[in-house]
C-alpha positions in Angstrom: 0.0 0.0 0.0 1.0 3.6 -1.0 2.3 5.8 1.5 0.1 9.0 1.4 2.7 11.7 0.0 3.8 14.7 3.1 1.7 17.4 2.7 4.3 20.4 2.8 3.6 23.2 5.3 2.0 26.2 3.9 4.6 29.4 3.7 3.6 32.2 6.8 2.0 34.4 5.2 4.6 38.0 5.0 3.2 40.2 8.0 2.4 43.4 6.2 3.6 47.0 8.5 1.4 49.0 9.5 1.7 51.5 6.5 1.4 48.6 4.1 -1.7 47.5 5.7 -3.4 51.2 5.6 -2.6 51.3 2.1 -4.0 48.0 1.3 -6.9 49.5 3.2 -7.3 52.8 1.4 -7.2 50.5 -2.2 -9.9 48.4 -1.1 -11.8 51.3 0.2 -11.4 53.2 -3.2 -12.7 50.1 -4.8 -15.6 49.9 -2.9 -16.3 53.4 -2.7 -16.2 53.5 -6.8 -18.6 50.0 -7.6 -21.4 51.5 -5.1 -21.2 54.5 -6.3 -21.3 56.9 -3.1 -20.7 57.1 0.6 -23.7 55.7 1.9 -23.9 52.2 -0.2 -20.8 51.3 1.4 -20.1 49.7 4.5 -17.3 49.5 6.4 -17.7 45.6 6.8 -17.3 45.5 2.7 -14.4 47.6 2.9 -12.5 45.2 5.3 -13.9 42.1 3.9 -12.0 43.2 0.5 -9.3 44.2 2.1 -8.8 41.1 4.4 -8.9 42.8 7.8 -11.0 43.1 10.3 -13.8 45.8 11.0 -11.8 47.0 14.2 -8.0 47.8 12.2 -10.0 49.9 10.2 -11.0 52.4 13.3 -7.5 51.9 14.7 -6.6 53.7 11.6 -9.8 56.1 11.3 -12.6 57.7 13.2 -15.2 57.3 10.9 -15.9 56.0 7.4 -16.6 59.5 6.1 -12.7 59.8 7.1 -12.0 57.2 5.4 -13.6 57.9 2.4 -12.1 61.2 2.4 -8.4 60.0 2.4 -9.1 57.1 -0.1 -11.2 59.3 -2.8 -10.5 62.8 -1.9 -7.1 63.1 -1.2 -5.3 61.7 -4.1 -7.7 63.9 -6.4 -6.3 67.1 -4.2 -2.6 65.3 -5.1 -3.1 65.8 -8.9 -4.8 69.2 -8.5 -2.0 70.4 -6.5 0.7 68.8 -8.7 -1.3 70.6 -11.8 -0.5 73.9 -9.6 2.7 73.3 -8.8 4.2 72.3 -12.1 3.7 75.9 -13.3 4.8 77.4 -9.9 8.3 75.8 -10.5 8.4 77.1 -14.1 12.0 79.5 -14.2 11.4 83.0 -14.8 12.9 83.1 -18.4 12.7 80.3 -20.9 13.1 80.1 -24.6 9.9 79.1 -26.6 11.3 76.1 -27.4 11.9 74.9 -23.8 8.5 76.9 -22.6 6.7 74.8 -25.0 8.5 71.5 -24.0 7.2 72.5 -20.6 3.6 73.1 -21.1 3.4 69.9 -23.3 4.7 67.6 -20.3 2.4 69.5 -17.9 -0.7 68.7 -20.2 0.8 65.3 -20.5 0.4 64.4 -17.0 -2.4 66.3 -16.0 -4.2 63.8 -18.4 -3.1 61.0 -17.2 -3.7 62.0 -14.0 -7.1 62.7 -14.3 -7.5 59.7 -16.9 -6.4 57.6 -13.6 -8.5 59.1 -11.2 -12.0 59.6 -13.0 -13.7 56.9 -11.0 -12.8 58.9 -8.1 -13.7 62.1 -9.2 -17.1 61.4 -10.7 -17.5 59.7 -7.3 -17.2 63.3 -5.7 -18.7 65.2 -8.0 -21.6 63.6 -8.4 -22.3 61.9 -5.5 -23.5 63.4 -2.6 -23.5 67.0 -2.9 -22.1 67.9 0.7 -19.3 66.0 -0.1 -19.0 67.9 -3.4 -19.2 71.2 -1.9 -16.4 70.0 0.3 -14.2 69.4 -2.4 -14.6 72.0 -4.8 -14.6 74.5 -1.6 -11.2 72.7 0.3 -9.3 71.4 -2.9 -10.8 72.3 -6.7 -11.2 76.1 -6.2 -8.0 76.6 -4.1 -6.0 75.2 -6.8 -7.5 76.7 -9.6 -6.5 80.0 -7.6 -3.6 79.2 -7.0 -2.5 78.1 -10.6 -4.0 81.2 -11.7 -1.7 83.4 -9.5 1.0 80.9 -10.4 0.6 82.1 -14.3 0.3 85.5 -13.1 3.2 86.1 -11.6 5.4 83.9 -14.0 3.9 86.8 -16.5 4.9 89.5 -14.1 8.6 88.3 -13.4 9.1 88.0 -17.3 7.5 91.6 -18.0 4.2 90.5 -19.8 1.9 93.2 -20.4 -1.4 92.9 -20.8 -1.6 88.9 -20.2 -4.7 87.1 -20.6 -7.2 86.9 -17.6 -5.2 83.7 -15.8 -8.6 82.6 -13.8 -10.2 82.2 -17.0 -6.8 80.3 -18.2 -6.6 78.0 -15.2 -10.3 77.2 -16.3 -9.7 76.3 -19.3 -6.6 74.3 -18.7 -8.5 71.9 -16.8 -11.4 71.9 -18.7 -9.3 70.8 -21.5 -7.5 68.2 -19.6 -10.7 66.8 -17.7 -12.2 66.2 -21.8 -8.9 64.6 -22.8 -8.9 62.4 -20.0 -12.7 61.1 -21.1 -11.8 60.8 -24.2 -9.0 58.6 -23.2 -10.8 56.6 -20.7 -13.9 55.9 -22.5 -13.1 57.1 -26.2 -12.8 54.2 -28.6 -9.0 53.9 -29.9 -6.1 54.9 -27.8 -5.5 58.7 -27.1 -2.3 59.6 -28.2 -1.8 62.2 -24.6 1.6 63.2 -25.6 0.2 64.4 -29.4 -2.4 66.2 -27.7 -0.6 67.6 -25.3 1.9 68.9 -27.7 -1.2 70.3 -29.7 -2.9 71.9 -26.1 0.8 73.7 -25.5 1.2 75.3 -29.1 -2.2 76.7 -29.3 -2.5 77.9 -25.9 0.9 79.8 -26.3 -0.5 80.6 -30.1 -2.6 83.4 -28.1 -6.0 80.9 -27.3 -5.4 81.4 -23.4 -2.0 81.9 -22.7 1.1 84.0 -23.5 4.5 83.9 -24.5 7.4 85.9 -22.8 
């Protein structure tokens, strides 16, 4: 008679830390967050269920699941906001077209694919409860558009610009652009060539559409 072949041991499973664990938490919260659709058709035991933890890590980590959601969904959207912002703020004060152009493009370049990446997210804010979206647009949207705005303002200053374009209405525009580009790449049929597009965005918005040249 056969001897019934040694069933090896199973490996220990690797004991994540406690940042790894919170941000297997805040992926499985995102995930959840985007298939319900909004705050309220989630639960904190589907959130931990996905993320293979129990219900009590998660309040070791945060108060409430409307604190939760806002670090999972809100935060990484007021990431690429600020990131939009900052790119211009770190612009030197004189550049030659060519390398101002170069610029721009790889701003418009990653914007998109920013927002291409996080449009679950932000259709789950904007369009799901509206207290939430009043939070966001109030605390993160608006503040950066300001602030991108005074970043192309002063970058015209410094450089001598007269008579620059209104910059609130550019910083609009800019992410309107960006936000359609990313749709169009998410959902468009065909792949979305970003970096044509954003080469075409740069050359007409320096071409005098919303932005100047120095």
């Amino acid at each position: 008679m056969a001897r019934p072949t040694p069933t090896r041991p199973k490996a220990p499973r690797k004991r994540l830390s406690a940042e790894e664990r919170k941000r297997s938490i805040l992926e499985a919260a995102r995930a959840e967050f985007t298939a319900a659709g909004d705050v309220g058709g989630t639960t904190t035991k589907m959130i931990a269920r996905r993320a293979g933890v129990s219900e009590a890590i998660l309040y070791r980590h945060w108060e409430s699941k409307e604190d939760l959601y806002l670090e999972a969904v809100v935060e990484p959207l007021r990431e690429i906001v600020e990131k939009t912002a900052e790119a211009v703020e770190s612009w030197p004060e004189s550049v030659t077209e060519e390398r101002r152009t170069a610029r721009a493009r790889n701003f418009f370049a990653e914007t998109i694919e920013g927002m291409t990446e996080s449009l679950p997210l932000l259709g789950l804010v904007l369009f799901g409860e509206p207290a939430t979206a009043k939070k966001f647009y109030e605390r993160c949207w608006r503040p950066s558009l300001d602030r991108l705005s005074k970043a192309w303002a002063t970058y015209y200053e410094e450089n001598g610009v007269k008579d620059y374009p209104d910059t609130e209405v550019a910083a609009r525009i800019t992410f309107g652009a960006c936000l359609m580009y990313a749709l169009d790449a998410r959902y468009a049929k065909g792949e979305l060539d970003v970096r044509a597009v954003a080469q075409s965005l740069a050359e007409a918005g320096f071409d005098g559409m919303w932005l100047r040249g120095t």
